[in-house]
N, CA, C and O atoms as a Maestro MAE file, in Angstrom:
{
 s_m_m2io_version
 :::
 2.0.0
}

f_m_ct {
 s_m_title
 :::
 protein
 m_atom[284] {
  # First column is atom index #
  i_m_mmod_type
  r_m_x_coord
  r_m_y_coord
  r_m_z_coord
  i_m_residue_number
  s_m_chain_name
  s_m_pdb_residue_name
  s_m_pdb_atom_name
  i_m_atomic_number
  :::
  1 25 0.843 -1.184 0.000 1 A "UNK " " N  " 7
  2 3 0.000 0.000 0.000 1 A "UNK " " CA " 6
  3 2 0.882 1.239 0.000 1 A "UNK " " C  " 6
  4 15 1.773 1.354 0.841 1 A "UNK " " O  " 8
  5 25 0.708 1.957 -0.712 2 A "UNK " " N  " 7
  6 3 1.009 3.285 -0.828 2 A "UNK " " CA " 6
  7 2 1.069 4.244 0.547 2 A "UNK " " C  " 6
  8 15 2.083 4.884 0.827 2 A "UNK " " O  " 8
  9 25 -0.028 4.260 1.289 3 A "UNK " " N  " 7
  10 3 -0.141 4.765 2.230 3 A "UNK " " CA " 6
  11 2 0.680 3.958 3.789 3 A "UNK " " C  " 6
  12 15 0.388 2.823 4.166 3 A "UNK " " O  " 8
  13 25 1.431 4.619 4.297 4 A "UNK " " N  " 7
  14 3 2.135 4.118 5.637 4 A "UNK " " CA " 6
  15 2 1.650 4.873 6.498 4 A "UNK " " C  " 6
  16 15 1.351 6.066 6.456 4 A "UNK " " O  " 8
  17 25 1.527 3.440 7.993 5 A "UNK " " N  " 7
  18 3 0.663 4.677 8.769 5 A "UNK " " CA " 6
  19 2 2.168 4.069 10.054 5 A "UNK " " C  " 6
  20 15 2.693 3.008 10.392 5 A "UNK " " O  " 8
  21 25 2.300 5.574 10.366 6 A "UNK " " N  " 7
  22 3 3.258 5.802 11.066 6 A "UNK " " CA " 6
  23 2 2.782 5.643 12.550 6 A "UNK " " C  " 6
  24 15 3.576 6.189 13.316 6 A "UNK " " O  " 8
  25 25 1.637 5.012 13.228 7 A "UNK " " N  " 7
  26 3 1.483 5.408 15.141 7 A "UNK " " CA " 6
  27 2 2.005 4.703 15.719 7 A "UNK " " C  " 6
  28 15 2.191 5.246 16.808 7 A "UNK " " O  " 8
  29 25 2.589 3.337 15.727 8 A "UNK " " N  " 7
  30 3 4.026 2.657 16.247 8 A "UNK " " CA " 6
  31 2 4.793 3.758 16.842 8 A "UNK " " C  " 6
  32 15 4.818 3.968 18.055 8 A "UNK " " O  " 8
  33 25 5.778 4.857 15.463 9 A "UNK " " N  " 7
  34 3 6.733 5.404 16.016 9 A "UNK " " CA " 6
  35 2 6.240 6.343 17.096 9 A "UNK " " C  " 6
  36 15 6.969 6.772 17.989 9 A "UNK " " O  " 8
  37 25 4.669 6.700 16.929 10 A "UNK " " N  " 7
  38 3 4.889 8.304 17.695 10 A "UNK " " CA " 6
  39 2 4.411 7.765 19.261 10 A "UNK " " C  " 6
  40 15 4.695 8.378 20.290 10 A "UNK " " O  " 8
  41 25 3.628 6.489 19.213 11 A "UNK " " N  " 7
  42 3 3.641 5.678 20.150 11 A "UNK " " CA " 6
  43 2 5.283 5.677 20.977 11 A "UNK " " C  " 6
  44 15 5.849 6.302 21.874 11 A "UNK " " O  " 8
  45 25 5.465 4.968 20.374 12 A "UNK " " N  " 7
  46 3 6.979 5.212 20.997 12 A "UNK " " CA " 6
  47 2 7.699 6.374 21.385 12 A "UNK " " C  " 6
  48 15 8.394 6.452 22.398 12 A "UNK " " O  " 8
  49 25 7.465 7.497 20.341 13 A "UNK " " N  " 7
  50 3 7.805 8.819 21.193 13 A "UNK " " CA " 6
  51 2 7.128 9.414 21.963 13 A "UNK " " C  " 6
  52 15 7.441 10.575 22.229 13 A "UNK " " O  " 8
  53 25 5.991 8.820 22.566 14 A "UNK " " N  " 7
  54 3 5.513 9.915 23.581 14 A "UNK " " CA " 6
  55 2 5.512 8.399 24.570 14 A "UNK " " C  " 6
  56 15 5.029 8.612 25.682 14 A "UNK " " O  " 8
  57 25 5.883 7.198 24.391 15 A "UNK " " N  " 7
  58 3 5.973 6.518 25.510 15 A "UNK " " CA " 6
  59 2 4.557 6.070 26.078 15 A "UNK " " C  " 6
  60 15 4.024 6.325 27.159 15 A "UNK " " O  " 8
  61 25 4.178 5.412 25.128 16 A "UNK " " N  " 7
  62 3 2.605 5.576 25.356 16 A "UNK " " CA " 6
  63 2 2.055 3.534 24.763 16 A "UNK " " C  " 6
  64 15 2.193 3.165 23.597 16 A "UNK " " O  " 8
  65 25 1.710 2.965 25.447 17 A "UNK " " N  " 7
  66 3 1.017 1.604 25.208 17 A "UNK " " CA " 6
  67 2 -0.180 1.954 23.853 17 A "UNK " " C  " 6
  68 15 -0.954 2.883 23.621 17 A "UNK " " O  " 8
  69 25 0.193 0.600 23.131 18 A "UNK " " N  " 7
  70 3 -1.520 0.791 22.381 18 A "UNK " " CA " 6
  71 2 -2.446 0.690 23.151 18 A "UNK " " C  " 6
  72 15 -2.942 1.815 23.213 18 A "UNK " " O  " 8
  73 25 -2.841 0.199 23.612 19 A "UNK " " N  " 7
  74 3 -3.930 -0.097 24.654 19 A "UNK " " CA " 6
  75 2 -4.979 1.405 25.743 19 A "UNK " " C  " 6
  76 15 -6.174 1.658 25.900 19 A "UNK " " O  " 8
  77 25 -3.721 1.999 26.219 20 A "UNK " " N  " 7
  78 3 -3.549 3.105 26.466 20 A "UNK " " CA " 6
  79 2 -4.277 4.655 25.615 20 A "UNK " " C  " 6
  80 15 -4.911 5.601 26.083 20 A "UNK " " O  " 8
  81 25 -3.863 4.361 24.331 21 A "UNK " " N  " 7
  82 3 -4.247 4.973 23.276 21 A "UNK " " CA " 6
  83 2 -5.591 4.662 22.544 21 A "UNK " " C  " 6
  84 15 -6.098 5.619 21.958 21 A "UNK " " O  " 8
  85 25 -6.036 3.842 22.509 22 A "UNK " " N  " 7
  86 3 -7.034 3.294 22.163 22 A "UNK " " CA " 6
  87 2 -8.274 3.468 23.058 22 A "UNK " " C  " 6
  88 15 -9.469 3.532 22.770 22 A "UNK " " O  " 8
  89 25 -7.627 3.524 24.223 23 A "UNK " " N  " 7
  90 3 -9.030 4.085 25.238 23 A "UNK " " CA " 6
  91 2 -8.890 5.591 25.490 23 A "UNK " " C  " 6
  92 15 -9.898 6.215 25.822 23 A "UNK " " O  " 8
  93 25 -8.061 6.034 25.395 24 A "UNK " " N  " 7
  94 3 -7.941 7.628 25.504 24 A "UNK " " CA " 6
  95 2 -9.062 7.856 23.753 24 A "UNK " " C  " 6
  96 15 -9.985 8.658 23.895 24 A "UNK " " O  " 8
  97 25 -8.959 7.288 22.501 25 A "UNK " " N  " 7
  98 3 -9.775 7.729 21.713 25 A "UNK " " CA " 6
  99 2 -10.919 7.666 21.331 25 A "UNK " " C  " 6
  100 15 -11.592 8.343 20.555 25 A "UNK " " O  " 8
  101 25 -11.206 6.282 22.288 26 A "UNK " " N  " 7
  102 3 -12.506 5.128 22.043 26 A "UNK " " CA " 6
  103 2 -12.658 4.698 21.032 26 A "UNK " " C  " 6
  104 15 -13.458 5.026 20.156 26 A "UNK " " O  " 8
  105 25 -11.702 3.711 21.062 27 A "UNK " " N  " 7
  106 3 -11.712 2.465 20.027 27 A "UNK " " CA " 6
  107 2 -11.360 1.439 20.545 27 A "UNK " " C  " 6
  108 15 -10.722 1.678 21.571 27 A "UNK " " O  " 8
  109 25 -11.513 -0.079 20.241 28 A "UNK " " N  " 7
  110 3 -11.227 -1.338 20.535 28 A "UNK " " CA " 6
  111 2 -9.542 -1.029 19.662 28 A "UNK " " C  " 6
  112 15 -8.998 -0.320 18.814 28 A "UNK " " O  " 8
  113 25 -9.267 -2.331 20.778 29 A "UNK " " N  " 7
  114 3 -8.011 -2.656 20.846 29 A "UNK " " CA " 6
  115 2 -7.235 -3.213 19.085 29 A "UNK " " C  " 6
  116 15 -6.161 -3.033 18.511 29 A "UNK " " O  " 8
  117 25 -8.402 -3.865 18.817 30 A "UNK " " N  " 7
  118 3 -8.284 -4.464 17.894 30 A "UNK " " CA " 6
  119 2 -8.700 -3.641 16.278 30 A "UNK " " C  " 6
  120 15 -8.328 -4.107 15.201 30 A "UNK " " O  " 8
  121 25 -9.286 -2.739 16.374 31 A "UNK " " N  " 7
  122 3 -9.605 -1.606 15.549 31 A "UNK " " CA " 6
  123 2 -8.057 -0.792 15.557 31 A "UNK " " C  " 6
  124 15 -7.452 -0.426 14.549 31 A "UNK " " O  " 8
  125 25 -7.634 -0.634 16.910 32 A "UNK " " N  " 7
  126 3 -6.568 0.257 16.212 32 A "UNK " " CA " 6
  127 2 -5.432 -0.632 15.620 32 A "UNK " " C  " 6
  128 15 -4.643 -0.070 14.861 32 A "UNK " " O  " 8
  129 25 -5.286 -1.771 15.846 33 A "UNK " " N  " 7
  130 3 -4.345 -2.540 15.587 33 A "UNK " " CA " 6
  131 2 -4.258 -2.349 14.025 33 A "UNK " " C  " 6
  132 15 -3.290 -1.865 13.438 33 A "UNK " " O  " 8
  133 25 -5.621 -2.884 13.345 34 A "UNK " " N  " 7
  134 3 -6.051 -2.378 12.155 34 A "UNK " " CA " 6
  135 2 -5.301 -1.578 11.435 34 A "UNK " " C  " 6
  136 15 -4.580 -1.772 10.456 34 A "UNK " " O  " 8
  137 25 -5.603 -0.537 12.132 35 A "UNK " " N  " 7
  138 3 -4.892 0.948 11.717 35 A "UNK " " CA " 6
  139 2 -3.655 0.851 11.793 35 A "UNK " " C  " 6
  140 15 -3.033 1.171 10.780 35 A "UNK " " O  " 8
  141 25 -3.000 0.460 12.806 36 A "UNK " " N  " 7
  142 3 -1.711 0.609 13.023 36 A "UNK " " CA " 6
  143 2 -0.655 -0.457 12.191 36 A "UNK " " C  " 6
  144 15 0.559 -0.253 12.209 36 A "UNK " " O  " 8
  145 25 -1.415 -1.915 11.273 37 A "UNK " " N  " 7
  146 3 -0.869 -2.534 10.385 37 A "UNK " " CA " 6
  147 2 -1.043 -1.844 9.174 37 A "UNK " " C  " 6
  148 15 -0.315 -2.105 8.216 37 A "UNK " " O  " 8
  149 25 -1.825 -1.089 9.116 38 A "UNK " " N  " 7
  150 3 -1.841 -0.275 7.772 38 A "UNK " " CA " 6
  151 2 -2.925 -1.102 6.718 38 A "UNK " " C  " 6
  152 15 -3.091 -0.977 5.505 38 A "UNK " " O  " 8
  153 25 -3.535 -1.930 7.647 39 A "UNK " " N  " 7
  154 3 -4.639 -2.814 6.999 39 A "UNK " " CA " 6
  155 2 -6.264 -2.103 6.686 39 A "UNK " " C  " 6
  156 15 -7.154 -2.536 5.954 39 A "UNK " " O  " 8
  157 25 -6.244 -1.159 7.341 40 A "UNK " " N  " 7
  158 3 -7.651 -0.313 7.428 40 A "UNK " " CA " 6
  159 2 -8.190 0.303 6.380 40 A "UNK " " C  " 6
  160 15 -7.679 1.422 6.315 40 A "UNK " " O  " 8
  161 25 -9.262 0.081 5.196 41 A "UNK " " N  " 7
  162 3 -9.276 0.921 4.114 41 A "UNK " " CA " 6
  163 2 -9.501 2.257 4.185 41 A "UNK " " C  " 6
  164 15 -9.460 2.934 3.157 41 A "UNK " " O  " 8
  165 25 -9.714 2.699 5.158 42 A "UNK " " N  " 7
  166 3 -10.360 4.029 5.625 42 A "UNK " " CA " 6
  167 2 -10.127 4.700 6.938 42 A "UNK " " C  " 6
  168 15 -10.396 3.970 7.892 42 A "UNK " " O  " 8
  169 25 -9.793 5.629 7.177 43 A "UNK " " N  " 7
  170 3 -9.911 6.292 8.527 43 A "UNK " " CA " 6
  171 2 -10.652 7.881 8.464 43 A "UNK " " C  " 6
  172 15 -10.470 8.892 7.786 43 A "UNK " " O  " 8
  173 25 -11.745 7.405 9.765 44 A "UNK " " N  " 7
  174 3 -12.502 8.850 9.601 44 A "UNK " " CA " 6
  175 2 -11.622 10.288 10.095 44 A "UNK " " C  " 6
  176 15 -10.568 10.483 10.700 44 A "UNK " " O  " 8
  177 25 -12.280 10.826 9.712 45 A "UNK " " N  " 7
  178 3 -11.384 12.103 10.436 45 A "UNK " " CA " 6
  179 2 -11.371 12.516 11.665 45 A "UNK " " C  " 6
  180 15 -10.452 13.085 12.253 45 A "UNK " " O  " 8
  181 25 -12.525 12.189 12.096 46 A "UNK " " N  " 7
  182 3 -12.729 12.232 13.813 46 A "UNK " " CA " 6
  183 2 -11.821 11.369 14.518 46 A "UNK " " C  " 6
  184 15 -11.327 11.624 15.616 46 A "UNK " " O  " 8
  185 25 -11.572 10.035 13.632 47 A "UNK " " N  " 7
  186 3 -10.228 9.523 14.556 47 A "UNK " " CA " 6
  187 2 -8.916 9.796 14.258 47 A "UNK " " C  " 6
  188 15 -7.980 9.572 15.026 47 A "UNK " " O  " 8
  189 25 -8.823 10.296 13.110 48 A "UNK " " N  " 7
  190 3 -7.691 10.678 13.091 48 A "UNK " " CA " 6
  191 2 -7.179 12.074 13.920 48 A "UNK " " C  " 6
  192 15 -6.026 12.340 14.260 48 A "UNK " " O  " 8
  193 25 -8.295 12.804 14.115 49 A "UNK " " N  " 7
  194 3 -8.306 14.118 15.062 49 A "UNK " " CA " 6
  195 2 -7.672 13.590 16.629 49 A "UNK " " C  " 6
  196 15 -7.010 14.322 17.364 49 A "UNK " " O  " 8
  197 25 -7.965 12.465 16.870 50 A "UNK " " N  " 7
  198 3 -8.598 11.398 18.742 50 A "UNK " " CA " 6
  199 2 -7.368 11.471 18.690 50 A "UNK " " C  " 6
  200 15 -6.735 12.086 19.549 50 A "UNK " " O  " 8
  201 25 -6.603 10.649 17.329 51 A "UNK " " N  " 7
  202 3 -5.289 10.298 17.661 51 A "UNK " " CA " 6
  203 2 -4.468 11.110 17.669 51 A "UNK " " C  " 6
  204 15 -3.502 11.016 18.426 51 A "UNK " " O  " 8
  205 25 -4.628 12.107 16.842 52 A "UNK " " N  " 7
  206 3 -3.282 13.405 17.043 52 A "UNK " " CA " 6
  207 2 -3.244 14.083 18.027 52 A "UNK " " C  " 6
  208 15 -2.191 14.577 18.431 52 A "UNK " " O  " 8
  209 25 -4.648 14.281 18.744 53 A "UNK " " N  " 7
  210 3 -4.888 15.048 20.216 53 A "UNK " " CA " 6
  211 2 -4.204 14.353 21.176 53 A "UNK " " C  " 6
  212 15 -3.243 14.846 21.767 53 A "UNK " " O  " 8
  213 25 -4.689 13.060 21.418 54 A "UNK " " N  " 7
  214 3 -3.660 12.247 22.351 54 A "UNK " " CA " 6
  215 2 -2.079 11.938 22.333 54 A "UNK " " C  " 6
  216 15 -1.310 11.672 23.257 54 A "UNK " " O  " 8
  217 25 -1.849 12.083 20.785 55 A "UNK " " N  " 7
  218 3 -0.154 11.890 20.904 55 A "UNK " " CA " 6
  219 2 0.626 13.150 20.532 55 A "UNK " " C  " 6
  220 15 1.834 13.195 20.300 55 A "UNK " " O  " 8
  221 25 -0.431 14.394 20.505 56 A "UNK " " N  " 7
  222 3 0.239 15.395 20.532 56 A "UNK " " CA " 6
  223 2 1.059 15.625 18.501 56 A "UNK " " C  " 6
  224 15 1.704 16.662 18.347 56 A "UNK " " O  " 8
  225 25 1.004 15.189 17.926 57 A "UNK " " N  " 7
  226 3 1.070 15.448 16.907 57 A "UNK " " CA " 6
  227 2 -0.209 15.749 15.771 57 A "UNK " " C  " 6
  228 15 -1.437 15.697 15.823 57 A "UNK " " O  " 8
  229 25 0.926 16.131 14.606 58 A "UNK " " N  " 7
  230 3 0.464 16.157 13.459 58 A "UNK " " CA " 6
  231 2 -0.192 15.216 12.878 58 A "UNK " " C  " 6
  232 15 0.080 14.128 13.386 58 A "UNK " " O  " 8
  233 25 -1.506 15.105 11.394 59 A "UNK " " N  " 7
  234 3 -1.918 14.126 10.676 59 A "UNK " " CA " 6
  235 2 -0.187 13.694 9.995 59 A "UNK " " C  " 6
  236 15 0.153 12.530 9.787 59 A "UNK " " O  " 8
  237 25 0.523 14.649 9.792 60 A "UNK " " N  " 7
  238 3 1.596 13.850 8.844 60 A "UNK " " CA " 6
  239 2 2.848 13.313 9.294 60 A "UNK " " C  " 6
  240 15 3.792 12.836 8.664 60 A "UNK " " O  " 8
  241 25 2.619 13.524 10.729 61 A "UNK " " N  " 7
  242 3 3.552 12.432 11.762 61 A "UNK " " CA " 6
  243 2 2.632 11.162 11.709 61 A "UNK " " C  " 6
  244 15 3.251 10.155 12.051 61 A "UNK " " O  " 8
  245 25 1.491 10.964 11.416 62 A "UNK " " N  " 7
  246 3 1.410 9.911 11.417 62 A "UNK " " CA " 6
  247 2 0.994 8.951 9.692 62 A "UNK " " C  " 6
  248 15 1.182 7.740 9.567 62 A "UNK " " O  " 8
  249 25 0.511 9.727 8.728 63 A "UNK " " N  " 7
  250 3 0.917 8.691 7.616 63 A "UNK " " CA " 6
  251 2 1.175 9.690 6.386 63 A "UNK " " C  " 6
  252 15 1.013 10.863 6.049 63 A "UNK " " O  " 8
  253 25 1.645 8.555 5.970 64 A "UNK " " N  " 7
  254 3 3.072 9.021 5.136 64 A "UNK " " CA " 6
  255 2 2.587 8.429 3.595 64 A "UNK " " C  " 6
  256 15 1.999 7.352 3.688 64 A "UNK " " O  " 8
  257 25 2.684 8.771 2.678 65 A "UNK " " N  " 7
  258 3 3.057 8.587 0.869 65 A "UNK " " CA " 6
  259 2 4.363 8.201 0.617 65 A "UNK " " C  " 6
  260 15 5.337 8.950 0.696 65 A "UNK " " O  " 8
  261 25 4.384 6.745 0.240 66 A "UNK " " N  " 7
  262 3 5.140 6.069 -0.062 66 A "UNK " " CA " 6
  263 2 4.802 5.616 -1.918 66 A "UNK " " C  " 6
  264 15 3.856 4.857 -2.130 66 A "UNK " " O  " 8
  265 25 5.569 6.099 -3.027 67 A "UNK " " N  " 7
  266 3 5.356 5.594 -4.329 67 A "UNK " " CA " 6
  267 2 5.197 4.222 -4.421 67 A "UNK " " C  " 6
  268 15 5.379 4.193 -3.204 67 A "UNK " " O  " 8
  269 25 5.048 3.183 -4.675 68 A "UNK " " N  " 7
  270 3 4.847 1.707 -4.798 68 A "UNK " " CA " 6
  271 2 5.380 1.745 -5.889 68 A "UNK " " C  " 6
  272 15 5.028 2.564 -6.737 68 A "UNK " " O  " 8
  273 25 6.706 0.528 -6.167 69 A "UNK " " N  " 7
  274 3 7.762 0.520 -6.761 69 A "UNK " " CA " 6
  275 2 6.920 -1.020 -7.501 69 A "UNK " " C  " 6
  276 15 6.672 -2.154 -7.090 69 A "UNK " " O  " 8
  277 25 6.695 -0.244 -8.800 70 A "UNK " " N  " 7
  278 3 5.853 -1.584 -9.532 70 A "UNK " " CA " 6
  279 2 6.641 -2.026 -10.560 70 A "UNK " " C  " 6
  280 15 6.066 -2.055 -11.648 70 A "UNK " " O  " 8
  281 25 8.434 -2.580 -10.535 71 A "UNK " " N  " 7
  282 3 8.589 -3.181 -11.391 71 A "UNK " " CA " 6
  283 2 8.983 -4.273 -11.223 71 A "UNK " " C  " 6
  284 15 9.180 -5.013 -12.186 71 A "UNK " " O  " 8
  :::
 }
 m_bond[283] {
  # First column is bond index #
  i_m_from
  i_m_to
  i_m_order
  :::
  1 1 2 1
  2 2 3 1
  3 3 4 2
  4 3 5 1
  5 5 6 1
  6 6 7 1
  7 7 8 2
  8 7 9 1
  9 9 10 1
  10 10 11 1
  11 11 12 2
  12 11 13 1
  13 13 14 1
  14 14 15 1
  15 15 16 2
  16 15 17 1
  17 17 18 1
  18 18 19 1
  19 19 20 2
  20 19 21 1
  21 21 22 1
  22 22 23 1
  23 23 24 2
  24 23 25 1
  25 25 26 1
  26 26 27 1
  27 27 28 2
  28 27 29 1
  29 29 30 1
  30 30 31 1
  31 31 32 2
  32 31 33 1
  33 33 34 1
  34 34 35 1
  35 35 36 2
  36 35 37 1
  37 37 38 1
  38 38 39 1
  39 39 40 2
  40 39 41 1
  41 41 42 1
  42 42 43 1
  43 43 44 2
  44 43 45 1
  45 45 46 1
  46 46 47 1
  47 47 48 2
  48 47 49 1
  49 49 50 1
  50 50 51 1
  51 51 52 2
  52 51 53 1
  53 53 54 1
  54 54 55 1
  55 55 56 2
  56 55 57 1
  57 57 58 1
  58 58 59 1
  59 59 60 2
  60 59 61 1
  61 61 62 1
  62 62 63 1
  63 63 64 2
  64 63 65 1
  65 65 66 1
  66 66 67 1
  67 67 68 2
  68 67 69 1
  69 69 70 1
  70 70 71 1
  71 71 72 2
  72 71 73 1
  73 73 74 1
  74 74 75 1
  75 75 76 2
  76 75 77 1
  77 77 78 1
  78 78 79 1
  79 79 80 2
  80 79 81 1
  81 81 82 1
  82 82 83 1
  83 83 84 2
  84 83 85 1
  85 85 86 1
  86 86 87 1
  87 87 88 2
  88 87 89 1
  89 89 90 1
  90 90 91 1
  91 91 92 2
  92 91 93 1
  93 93 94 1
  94 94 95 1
  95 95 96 2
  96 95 97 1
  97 97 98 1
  98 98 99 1
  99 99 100 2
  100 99 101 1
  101 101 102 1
  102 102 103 1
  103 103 104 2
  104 103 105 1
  105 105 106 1
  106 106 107 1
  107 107 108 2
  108 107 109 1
  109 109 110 1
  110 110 111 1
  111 111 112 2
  112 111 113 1
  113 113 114 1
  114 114 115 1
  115 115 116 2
  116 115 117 1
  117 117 118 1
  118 118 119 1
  119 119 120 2
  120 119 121 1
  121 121 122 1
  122 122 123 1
  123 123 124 2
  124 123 125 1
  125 125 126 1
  126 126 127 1
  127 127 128 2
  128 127 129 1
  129 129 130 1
  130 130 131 1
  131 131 132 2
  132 131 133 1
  133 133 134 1
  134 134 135 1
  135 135 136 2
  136 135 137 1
  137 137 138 1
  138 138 139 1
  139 139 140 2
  140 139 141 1
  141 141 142 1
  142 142 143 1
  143 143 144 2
  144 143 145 1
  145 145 146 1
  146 146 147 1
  147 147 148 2
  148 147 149 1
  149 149 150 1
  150 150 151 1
  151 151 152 2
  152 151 153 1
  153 153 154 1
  154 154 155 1
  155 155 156 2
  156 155 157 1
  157 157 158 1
  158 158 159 1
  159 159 160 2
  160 159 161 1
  161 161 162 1
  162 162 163 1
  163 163 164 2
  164 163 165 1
  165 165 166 1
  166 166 167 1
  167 167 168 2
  168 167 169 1
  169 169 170 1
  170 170 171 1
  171 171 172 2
  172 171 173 1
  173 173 174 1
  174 174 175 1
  175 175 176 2
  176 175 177 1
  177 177 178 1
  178 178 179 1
  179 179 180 2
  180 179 181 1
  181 181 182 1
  182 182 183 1
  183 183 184 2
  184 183 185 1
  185 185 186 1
  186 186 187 1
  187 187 188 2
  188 187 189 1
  189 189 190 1
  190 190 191 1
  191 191 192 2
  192 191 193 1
  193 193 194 1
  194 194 195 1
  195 195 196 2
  196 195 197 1
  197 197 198 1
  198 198 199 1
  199 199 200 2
  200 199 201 1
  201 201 202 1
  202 202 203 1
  203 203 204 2
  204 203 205 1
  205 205 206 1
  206 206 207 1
  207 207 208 2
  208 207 209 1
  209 209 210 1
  210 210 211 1
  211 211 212 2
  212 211 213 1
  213 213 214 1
  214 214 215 1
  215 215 216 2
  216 215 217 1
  217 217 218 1
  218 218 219 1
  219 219 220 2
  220 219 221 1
  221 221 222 1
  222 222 223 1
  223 223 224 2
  224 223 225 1
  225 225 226 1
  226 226 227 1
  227 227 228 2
  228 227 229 1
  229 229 230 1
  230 230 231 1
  231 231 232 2
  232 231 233 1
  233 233 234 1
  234 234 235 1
  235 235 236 2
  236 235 237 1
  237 237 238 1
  238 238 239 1
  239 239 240 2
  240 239 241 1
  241 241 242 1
  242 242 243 1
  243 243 244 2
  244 243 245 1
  245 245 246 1
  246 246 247 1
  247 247 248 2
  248 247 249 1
  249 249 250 1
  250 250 251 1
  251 251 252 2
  252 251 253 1
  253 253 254 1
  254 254 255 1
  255 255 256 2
  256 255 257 1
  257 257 258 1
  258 258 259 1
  259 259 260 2
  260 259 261 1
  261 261 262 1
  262 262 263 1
  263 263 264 2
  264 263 265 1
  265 265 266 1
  266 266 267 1
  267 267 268 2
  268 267 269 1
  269 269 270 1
  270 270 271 1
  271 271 272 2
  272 271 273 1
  273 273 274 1
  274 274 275 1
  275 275 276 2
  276 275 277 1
  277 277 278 1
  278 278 279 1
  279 279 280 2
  280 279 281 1
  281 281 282 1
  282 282 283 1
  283 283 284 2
  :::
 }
}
């Protein structure tokens, strides 16, 4: 996928559990996991708002445009 979703790292920079994060936004554990494999076809904007409020960043600290190298 083209799209990389970066909340591993920022997880890690603010020192913060998934688990942790996931109830600070109200989501199941397993929903953000979703997200956080980069498996999710969609993310609303309201969670993407949950998550930048709680980890203190930007939408573009957390995903990223990657070209997909199709040869």
């Amino acid at each position: 996928m083209a799209i990389i979703v970066n909340i591993d790292v920022m997880l890690a920079k603010r020192k913060m559990q998934s688990g942790e994060l996931a109830d600070k936004i109200g989501i199941t554990a397993a929903n953000l996991s979703i997200l956080k494999t980069g498996k999710a076809k969609a993310v609303r904007f309201s969670t993407l708002e949950s998550i930048c409020k709680a980890l203190d960043c930007q939408p573009g600290d957390i995903l990223e445009y990657s070209e997909e190298n199709n040869s």
